[in-house]
N, C-alpha and C positions, 0 to 999 in steps of 0.2 A: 617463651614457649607459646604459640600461636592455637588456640584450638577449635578443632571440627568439628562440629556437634550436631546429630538429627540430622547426618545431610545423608542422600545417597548419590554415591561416585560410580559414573559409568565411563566405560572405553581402558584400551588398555594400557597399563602406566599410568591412573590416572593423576599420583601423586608422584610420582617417580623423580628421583634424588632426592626428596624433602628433607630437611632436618628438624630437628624441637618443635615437633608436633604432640600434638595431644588430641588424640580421636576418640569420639565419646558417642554411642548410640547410632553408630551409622552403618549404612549398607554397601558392600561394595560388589556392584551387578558383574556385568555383562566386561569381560575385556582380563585378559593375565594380568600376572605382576602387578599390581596397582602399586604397591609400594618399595617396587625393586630399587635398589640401593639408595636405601633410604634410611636415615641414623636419629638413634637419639629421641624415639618414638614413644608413647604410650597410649595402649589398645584398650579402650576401656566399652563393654557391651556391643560391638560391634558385629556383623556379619560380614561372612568372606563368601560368596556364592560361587565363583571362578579357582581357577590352577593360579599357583605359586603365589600368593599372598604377600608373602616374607622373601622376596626372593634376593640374595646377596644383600640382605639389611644387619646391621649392628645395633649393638645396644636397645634393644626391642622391649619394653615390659608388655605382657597382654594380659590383660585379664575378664571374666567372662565374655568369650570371643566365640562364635557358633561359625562351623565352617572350615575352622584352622584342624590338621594332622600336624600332630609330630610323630617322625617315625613311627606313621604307619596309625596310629593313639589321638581319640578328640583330645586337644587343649583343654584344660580348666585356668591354671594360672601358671604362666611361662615365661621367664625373662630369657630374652635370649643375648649374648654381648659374644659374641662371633669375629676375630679378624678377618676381612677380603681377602682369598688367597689368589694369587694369580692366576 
């Protein structure tokens, strides 16, 4: 597992398809989707400033994540494990 730590990620997609990440204290600016279909992740104190954050991602754990909605609700602590539907 590869990890991200204290960084800030700008533009959109910034991580997009990643796998066995591990993000730790970072910011994610300016740009959609950063981690659009991307698996196998864990969210750990992060910010989401932008739309779609999680977009078409699996296996997601997050926890203290400022930024993130789930329907509609701030996050506190969220796994998400989603199959891609067509």
């Amino acid at each position: 597992m590869t990890e991200i730590k204290n960084e800030i990620l700008t533009g959109e997609r910034a991580l997009y398809g990643s796998e066995s990440l591990k993000i730790t204290d970072c910011i994610f600016e300016n740009g959609e989707s950063p981690l659009k279909e991307c698996k196998d992740i864990m969210i750990d104190g992060s910010m989401f400033k932008w739309k779609y954050p999680l977009w078409y991602c699996r296996n997601i754990s997050v926890k203290k994540a400022h930024g993130l909605k789930w329907q509609g609700q701030a996050c506190g602590t969220l796994t998400v494990s989603m199959p891609r539907t067509a």
